[in-house]
RODO-2510 file (C-alpha; in nm, 4 decimals, decimal comma):
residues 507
     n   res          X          Y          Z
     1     x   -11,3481     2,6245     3,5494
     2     x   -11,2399     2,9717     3,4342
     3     x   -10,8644     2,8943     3,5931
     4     x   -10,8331     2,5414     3,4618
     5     x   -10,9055     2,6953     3,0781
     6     x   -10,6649     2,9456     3,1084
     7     x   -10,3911     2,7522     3,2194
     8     x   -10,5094     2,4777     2,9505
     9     x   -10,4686     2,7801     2,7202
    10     x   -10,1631     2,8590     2,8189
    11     x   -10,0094     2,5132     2,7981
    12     x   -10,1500     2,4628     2,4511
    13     x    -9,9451     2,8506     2,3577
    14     x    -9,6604     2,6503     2,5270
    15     x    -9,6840     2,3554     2,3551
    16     x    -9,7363     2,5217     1,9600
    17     x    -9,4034     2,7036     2,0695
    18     x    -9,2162     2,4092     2,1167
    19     x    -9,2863     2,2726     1,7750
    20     x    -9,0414     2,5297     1,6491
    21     x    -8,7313     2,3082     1,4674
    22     x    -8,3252     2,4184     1,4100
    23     x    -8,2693     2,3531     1,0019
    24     x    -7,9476     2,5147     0,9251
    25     x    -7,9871     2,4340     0,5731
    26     x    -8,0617     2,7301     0,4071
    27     x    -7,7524     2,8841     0,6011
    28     x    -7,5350     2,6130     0,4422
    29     x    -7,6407     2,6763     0,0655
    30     x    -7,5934     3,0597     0,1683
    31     x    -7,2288     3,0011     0,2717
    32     x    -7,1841     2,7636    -0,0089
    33     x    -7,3174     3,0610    -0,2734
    34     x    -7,0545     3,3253    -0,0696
    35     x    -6,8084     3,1078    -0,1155
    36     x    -6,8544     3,0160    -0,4801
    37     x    -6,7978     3,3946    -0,5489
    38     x    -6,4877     3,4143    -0,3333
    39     x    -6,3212     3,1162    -0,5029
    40     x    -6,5198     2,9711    -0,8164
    41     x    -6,6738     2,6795    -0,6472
    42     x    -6,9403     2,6260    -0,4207
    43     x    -6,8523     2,2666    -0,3817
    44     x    -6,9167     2,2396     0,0616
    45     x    -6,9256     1,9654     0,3326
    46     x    -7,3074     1,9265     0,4758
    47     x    -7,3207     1,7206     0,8073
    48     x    -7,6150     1,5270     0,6242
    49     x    -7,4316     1,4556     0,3105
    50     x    -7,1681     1,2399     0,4366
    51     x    -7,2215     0,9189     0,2394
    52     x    -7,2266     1,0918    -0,1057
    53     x    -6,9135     1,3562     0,0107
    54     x    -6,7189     1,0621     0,0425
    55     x    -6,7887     0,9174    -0,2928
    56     x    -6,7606     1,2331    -0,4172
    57     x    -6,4340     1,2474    -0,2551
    58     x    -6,3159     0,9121    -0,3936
    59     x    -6,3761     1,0215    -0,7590
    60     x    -6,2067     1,3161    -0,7166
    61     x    -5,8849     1,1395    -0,5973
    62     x    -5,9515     0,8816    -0,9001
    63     x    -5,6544     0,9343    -1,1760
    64     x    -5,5284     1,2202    -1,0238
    65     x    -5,5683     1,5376    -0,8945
    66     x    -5,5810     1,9230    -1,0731
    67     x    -5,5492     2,2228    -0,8626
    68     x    -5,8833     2,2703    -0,9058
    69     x    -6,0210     1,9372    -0,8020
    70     x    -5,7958     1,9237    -0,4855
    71     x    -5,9796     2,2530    -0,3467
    72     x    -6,2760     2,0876    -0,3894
    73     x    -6,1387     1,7446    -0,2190
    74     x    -6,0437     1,9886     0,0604
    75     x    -6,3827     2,1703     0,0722
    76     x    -6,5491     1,8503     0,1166
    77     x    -6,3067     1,6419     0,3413
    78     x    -6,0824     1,8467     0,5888
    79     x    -6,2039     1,7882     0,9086
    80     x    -6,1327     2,1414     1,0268
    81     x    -6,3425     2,3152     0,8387
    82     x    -6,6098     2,0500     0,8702
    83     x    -6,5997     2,1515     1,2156
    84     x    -6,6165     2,5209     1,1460
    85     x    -6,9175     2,4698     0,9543
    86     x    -7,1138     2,3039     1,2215
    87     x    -7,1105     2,6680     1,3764
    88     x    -7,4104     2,7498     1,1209
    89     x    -7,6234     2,4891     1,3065
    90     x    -7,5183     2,6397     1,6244
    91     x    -7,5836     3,0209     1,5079
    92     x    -7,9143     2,8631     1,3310
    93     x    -8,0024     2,7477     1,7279
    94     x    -7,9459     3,0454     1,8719
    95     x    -8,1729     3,2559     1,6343
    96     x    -8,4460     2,9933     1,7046
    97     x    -8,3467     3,0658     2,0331
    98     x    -8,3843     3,4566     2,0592
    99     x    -8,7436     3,4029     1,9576
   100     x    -8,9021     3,2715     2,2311
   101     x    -9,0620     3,4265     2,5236
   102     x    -8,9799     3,3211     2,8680
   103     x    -9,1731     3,0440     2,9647
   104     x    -9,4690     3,1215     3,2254
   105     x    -9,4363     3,1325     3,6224
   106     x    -9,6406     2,9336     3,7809
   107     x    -9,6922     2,9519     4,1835
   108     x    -9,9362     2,7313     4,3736
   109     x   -10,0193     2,7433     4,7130
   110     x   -10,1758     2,5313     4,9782
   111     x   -10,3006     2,5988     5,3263
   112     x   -10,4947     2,3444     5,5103
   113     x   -10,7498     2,4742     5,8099
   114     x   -10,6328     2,3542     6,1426
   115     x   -10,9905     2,2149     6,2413
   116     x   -11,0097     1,9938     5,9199
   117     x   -11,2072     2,0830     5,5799
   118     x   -11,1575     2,1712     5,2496
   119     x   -10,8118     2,3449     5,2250
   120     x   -10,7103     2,7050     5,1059
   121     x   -10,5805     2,7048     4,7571
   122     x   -10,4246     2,9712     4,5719
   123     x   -10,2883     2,9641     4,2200
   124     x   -10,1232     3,2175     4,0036
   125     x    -9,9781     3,2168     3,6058
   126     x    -9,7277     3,5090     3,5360
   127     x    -9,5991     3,6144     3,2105
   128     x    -9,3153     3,8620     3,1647
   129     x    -9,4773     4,0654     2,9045
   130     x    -9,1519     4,3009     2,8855
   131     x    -9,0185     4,0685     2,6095
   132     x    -9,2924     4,2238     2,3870
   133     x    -9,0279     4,4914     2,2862
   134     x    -8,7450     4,3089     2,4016
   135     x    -8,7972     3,9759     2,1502
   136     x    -8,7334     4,1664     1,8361
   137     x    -8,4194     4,3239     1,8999
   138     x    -8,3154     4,0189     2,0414
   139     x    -8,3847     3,8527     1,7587
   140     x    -8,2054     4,0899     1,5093
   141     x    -7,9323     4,0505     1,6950
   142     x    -7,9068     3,6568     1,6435
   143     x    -7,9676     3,7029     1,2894
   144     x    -7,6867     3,9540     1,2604
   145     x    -7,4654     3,6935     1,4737
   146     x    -7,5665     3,4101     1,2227
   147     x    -7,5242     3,6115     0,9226
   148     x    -7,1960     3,7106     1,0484
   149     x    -7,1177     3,3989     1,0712
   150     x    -7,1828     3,2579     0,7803
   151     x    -6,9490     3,4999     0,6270
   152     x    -6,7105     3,3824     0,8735
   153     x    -6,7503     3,0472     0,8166
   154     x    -6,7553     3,0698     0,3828
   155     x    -6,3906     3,2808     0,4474
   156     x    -6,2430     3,0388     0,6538
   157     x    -6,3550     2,7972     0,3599
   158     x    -6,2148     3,0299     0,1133
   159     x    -5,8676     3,0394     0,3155
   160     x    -5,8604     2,6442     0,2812
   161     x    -5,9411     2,6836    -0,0645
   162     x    -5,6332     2,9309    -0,1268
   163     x    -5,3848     2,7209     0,1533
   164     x    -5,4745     2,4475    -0,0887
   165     x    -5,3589     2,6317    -0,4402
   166     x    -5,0595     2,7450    -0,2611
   167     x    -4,9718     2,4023    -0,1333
   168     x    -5,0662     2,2270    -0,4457
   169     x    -4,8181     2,4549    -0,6571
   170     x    -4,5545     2,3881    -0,4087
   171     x    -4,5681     2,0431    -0,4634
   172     x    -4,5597     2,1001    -0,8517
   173     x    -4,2260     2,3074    -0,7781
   174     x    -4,0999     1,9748    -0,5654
   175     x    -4,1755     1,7848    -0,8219
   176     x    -4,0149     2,0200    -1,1133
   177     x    -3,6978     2,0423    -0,9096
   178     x    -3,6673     1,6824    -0,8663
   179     x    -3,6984     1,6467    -1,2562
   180     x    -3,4274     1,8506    -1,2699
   181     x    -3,2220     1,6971    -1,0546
   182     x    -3,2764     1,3407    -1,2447
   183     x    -3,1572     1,5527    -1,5562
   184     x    -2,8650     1,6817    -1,3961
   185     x    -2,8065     1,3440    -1,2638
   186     x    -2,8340     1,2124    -1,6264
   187     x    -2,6261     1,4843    -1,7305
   188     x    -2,3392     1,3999    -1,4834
   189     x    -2,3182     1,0553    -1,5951
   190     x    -2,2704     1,1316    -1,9396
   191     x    -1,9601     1,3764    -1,8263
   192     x    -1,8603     1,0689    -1,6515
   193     x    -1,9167     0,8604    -1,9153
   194     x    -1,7233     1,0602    -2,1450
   195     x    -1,4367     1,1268    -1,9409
   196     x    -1,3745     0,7736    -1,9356
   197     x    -1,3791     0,7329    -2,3025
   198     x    -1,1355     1,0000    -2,3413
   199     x    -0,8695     0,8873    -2,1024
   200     x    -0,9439     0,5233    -2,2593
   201     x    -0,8572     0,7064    -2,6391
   202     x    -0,5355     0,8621    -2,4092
   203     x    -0,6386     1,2201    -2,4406
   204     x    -0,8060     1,2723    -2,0901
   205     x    -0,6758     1,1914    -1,7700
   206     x    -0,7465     0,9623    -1,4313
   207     x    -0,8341     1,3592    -1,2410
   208     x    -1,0831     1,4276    -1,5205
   209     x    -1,1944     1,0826    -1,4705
   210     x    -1,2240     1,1433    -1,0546
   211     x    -1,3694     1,4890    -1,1209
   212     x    -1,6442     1,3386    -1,3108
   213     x    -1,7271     1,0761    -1,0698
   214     x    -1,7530     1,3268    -0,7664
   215     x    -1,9757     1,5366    -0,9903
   216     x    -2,2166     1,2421    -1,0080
   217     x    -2,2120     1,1440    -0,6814
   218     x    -2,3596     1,4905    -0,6015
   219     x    -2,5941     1,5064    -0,8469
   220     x    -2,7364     1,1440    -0,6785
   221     x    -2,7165     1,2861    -0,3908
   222     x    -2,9259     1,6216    -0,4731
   223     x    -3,1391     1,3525    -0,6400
   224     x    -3,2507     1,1897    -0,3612
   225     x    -3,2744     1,5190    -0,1467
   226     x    -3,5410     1,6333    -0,4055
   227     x    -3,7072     1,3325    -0,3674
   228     x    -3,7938     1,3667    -0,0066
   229     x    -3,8826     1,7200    -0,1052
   230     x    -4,1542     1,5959    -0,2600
   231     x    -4,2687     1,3563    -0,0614
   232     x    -4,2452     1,6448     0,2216
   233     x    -4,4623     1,8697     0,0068
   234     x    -4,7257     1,5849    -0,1132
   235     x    -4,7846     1,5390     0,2285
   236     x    -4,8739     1,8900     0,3437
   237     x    -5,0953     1,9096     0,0723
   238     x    -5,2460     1,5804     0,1153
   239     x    -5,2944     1,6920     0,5387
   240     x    -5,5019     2,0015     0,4160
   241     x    -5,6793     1,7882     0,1994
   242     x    -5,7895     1,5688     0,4908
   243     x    -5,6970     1,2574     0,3234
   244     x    -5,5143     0,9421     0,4547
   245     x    -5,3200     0,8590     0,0661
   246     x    -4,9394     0,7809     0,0759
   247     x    -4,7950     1,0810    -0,0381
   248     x    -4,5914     0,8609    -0,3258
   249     x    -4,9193     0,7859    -0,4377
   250     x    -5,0608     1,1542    -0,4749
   251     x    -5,0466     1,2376    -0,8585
   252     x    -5,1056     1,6005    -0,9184
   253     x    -5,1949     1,6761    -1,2464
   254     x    -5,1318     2,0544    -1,3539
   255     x    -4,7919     2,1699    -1,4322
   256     x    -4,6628     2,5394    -1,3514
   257     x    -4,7992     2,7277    -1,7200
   258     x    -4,6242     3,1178    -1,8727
   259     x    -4,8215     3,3723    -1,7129
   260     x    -5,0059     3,5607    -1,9601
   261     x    -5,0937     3,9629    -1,9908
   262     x    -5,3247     4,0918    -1,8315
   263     x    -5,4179     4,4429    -1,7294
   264     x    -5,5169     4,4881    -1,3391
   265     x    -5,4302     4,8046    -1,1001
   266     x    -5,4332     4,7496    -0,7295
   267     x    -5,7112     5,0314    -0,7418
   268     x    -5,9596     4,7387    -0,8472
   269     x    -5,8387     4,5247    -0,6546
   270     x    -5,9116     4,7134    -0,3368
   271     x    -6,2248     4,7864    -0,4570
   272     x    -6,3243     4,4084    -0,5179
   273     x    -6,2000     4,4060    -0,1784
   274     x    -6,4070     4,6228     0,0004
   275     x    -6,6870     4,5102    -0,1943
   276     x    -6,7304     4,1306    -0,1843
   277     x    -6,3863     4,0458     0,0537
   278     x    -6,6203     3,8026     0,3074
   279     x    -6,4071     3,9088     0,6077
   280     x    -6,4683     4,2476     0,5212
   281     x    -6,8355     4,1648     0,5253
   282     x    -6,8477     3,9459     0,8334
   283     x    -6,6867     4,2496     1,0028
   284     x    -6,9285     4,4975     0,8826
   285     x    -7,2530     4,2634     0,9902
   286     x    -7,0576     4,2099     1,3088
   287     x    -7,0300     4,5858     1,3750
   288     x    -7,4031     4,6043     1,2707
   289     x    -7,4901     4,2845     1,5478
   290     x    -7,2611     4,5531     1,7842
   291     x    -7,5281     4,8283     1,6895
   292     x    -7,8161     4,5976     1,7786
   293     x    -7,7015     4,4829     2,1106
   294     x    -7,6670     4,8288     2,1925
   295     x    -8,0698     4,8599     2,1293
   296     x    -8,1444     4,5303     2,3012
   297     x    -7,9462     4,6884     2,6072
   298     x    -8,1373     4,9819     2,5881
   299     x    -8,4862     4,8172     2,5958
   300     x    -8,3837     4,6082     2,9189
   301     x    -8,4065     4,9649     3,1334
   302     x    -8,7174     4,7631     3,2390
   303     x    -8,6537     4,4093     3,2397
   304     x    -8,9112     4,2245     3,4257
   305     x    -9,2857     4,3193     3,3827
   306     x    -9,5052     4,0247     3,4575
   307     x    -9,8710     3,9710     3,4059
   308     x   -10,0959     3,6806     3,4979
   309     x   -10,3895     3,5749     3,6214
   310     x   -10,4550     3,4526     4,0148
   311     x   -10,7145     3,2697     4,1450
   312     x   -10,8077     3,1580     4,5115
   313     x   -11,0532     2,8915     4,6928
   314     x   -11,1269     2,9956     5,0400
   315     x   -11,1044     2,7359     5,3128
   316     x   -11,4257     2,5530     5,4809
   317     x   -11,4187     2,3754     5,8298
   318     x   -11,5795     1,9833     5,8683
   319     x   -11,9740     1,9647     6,0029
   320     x   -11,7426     1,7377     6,2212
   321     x   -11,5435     2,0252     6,3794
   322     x   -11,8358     2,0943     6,6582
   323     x   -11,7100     2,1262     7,0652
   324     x   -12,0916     1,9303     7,2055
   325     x   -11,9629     2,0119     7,5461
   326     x   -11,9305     2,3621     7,5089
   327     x   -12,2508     2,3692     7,3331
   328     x   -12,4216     2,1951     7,5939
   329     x   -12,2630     2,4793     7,8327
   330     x   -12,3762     2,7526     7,6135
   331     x   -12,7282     2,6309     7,5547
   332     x   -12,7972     2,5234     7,9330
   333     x   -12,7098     2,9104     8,0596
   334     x   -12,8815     3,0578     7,8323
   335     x   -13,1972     2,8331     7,8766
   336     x   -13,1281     2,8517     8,2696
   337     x   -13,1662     2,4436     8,2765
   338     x   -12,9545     2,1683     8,1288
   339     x   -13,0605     2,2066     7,7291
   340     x   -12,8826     1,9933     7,4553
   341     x   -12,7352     2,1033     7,2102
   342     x   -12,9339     2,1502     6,8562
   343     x   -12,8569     1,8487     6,5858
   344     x   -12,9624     2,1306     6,3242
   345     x   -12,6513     2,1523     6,0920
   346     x   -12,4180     2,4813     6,0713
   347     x   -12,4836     2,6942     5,7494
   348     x   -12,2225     2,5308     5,4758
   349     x   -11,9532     2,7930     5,3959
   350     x   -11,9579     2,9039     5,0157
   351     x   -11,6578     2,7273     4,8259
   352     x   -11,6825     2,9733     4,5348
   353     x   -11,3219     3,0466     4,3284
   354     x   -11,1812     3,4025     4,3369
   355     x   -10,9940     3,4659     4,0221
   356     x   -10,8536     3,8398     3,8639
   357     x   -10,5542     4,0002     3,7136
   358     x   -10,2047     3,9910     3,8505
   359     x    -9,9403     4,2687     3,7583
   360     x    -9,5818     4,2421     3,9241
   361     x    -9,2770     4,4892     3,7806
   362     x    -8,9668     4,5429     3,9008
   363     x    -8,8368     4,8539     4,0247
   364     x    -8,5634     5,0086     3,8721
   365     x    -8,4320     5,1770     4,1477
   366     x    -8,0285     5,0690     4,2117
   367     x    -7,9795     4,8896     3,8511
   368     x    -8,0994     5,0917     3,5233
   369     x    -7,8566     4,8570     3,2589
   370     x    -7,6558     5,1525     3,2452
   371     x    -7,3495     4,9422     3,2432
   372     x    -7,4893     4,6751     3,0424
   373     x    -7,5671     4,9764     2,7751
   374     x    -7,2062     5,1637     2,8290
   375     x    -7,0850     4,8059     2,7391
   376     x    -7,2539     4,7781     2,3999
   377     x    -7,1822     5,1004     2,3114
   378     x    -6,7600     5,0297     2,3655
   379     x    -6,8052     4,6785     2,1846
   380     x    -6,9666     4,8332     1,9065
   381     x    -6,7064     5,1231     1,8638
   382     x    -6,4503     4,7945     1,8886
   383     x    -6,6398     4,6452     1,5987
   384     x    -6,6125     4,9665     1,3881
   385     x    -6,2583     5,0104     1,4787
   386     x    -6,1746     4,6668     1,4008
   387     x    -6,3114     4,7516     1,0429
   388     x    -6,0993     5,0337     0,9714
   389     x    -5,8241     4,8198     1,0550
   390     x    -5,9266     4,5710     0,8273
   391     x    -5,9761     4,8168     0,5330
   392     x    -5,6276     4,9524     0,5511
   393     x    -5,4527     4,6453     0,5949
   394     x    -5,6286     4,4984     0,2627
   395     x    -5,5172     4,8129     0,0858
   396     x    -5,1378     4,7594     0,1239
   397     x    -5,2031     4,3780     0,0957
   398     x    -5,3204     4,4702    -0,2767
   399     x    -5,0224     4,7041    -0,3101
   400     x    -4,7891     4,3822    -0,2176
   401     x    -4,9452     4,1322    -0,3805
   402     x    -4,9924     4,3286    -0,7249
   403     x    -4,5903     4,3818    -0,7364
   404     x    -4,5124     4,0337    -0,6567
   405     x    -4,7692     3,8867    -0,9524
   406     x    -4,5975     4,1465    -1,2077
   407     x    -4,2714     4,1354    -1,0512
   408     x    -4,2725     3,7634    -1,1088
   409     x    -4,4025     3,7372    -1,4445
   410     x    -4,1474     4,0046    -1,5943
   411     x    -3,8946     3,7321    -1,4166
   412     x    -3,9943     3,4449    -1,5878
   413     x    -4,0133     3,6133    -1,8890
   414     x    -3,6622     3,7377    -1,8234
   415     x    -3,5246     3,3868    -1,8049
   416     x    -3,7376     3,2021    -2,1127
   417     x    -3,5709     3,5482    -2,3230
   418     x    -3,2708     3,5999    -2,2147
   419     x    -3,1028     3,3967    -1,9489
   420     x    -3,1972     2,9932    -2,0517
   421     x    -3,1277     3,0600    -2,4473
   422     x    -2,7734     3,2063    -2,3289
   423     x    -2,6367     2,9170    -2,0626
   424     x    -2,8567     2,6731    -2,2853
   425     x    -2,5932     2,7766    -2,5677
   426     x    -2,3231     2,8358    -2,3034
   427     x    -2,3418     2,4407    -2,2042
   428     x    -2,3417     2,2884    -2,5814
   429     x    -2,0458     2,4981    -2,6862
   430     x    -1,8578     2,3940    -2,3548
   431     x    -1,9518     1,9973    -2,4343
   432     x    -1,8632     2,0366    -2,8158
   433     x    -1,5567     2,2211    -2,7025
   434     x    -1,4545     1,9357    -2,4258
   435     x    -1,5067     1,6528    -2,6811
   436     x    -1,2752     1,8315    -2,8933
   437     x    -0,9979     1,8916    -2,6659
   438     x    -1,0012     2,2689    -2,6621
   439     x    -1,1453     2,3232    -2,3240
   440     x    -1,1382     2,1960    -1,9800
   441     x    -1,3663     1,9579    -1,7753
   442     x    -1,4135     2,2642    -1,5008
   443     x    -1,5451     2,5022    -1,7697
   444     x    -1,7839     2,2544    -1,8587
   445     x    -1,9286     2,1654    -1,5050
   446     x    -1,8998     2,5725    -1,4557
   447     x    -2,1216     2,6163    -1,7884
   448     x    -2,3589     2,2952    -1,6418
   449     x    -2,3940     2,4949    -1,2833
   450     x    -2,4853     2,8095    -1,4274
   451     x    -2,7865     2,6440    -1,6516
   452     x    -2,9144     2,4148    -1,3687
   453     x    -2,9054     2,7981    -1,1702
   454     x    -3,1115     2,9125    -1,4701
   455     x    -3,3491     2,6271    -1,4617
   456     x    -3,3741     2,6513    -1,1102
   457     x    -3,4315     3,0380    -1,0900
   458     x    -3,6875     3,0010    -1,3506
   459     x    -3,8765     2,7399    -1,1336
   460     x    -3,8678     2,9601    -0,8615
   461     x    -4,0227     3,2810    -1,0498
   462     x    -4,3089     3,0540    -1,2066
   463     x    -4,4012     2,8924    -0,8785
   464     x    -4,3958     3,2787    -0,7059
   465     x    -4,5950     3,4314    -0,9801
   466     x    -4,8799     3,1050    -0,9117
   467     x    -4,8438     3,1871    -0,5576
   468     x    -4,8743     3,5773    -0,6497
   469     x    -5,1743     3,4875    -0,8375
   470     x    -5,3640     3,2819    -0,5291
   471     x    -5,2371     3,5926    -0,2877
   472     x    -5,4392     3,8167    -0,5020
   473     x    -5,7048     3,6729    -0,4613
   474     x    -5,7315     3,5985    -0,1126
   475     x    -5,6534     4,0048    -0,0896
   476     x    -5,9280     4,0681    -0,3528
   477     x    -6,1649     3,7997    -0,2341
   478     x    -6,2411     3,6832    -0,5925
   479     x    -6,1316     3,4213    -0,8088
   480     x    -5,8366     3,5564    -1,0876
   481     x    -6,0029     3,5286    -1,3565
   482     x    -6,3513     3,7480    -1,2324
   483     x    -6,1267     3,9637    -1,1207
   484     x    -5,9659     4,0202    -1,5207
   485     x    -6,3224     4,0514    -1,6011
   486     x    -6,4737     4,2964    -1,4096
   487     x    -6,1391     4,4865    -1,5201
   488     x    -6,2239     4,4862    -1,8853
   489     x    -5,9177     4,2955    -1,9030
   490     x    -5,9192     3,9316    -2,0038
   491     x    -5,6086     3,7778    -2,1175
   492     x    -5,6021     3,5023    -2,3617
   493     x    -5,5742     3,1642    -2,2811
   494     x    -5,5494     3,2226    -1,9237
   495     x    -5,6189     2,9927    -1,6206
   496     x    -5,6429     3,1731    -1,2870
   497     x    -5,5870     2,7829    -1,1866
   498     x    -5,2573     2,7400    -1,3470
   499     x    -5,0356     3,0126    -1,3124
   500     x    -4,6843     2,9780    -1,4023
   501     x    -4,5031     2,7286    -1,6973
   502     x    -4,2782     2,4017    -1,7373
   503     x    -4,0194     2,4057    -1,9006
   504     x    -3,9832     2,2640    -2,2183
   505     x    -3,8186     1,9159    -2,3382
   506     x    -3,5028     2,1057    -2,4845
   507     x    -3,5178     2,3155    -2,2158
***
């Protein structure tokens, strides 16, 4: 009775451990927080959200998309990092995981008595009690694992997020260029236009006329090329958004705005850097899972150390096991005459259970996890170099990415002050002048070159200082805009989302 309670016992310990469930969603909203800091939204894919992610998804797309609203579209539908994120259910496993004990050995054996009887039965339970000081650093180290990777996981969301910004103001610069190639087109075939009219009046001539024409035959052509350009870049964006739209049908919202002043040293943004950058982080808790291995190696020097209990039931022969003859034999010498045998029963053998402690260990004579700990150690001065590394690569990626957001402000400005006012003015004096007869159809398509240059240049430097803005903050690991704030430096009017400016009407 004693053996069948303890192993009832035991199965019952067995059974209460098995209720133990995976729910990785705590681990989700902590990625989705993380990441909200990184990038200014928190918006996430959850595997058990999918019906209202893609309604979610749906409005989004509704009348349009903002820079803003296409991260999120991006967050919630690419099918990459909806795979990434199932790692949090895995990492949430494997945490459930490092907490339980080995499950009990349990040996049974059976030895039946040659003449017949009850049989010999022996039966043992074993636990390897060893994971007593083994199960908590075991456990640490899952925890550090999952930690790490939900800091993983919330920068590889942040990446998307940032890919996405860059790819959406791309596509605004496709679609700025092809607006002005449809106003240099329109501008062509008023040249055209008017070249015609003046060799009609007699005062131009048929080369004018054929100048003209070629003119707007390339500006059709450029037309079209920018056209494709943007269907090109609408579809990139729309692939990182994980969405199946036409790209013709993709209508992005934002335009490229004037950067505005603000005041920001790439001092702070290393610091923000060190402090909330989430690779940074994940490479830290990684170094710190490094450390804890190490400690789990270390408390393996004695791996195995079972104890259990054993019990035993001796064997017992038949009453039906008896050799008459012999007996007859026996009795009959001893009596000196033929005697039978007695009919008087053999004493019953006692059937009583022998039950006590087992202990088994093993020996740690040949292996002592010396490797195993030799290992842990390297791997965790890996992790720590890996770190460093990390730290000094950030700190020129602030240098860089500081001097391209300045450098490419001071451009734009450049242009909207200086260079569009003059080839602006450059290209109405060289019309007026044409019209009038006191200049030459070249001049005025030289004059016309130079101010699409302008436009185009200006483009350019408005789209690089949006793209400047998004690089620093994937160096910084914080949205722009925090960033100003924590600086003590907020500039007016500013939208970390919109970043640059379109030109004007006149322009």
């Amino acid at each position: 009775m004693k053996a069948i309670l303890i192993l009832a016992t035991s199965a019952m310990l067995v059974a209460i451990a098995g209720c133990a469930t995976v729910n990785p969603r705590a681990d989700f909203d902590r990625a989705a927080r993380e990441l909200g800091r990184a990038v200014g939204t928190d918006v996430l894919y959850r595997p058990d959200d999918e019906r209202d992610i893609e309604r979610r998804v749906t409005e989004l797309l509704d009348g349009g998309l903002s820079a803003d609203e296409a991260v999120q579209v991006a967050l919630l539908n690419n099918p990459g990092l909806q795979a990434a994120l199932l790692k949090l259910g895995i990492g949430q496993a494997e945490v459930v995981q490092s907490g339980f004990f080995s499950n009990p050995t349990l040996a049974v054996s059976v030895r039946w008595p040659d003449g017949g009887g009850l049989t010999n039965l022996q039966a043992g339970l074993a636990q390897n009690i060893a994971e007593l000081w083994q199960v908590p650093y075991r456990r640490l180290a899952a925890q550090r694992d999952l930690d790490r990777t939900v800091l993983e996981v919330a920068r590889e969301a942040s990446v998307l997020a940032l890919d996405v910004r860059t790819l959406y103001w791309r596509a605004v610069r496709a679609r700025y260029d092809h607006d002005l190639a449809r106003e240099d087109c329109e501008l062509a075939q008023k040249l055209h236009l008017l070249t015609m009219a003046r060799r009609d009046a007699g005062a131009g001539s048929a080369v004018d006329v054929n100048l003209a024409e070629s003119q707007f035959m390339g500006a059709e052509l450029r037309l079209r090329q920018s056209a494709l350009a943007m269907i090109e870049s609408s579809a990139a964006l729309a692939t990182r958004l994980g969405i199946k739209t036409p790209p013709r049908e993709i209508v992005l919202r934002d335009v490229l705005v004037e950067p505005s002043a603000w005041t920001l040293t790439p001092a702070q943004i290393i610091a923000a850097a060190m402090a909330d950058r989430l690779d940074v982080r994940a490479t830290r808790m990684a170094a710190d899972g490094a450390h804890a291995r190490v400690e789990i190696e270390k408390s393996r020097f004695l791996r195995s150390l079972e104890l259990g209990v054993s019990t035993e039931r001796s064997a017992r022969s038949t009453r039906g096991d008896r050799n008459w003859l012999a007996d007859t034999a026996f009795d009959s010498i001893q009596g000196g005459q033929l005697t039978p045998p007695s009919l008087q029963p053999r004493e019953q053998e006692s059937t009583d259970w022998v039950i006590g402690p087992e202990l088994g260990v093993e020996l740690p004579l040949f292996d002592q996890n010396q490797a195993q700990i030799a290992r842990a150690e390297y791997v965790h001065q890996q992790a720590m170099k890996a770190l460093d590394a990390l730290e000094r690569e950030l700190t020129q990626g602030a240098y860089v990415a500081y001097e391209r957001a300045t450098t490419a402000a001071d451009t734009a400005r450049f242009y909207v002050d200086k260079v569009l006012p003059l080839r602006e003015t450059g290209l109405s004096l060289a019309q007026g002048a044409y019209a009038a007869g006191r200049a030459t159809l070249p001049s005025v398509y030289e004059t016309r070159r130079l101010l699409l240059e302008a436009r185009a240049g200006y483009g350019e430097a408005l789209t690089n200082y949006a793209m400047a803005i998004v690089e620093v903050e994937r160096v910084a690991g914080r949205p722009f805009q925090k960033l100003i704030d924590s600086a003590g430096g907020t500039p007016a009017g500013h939208d970390s989302g919109n970043a640059g400016t379109q030109p004007t009407e006149d322009e």
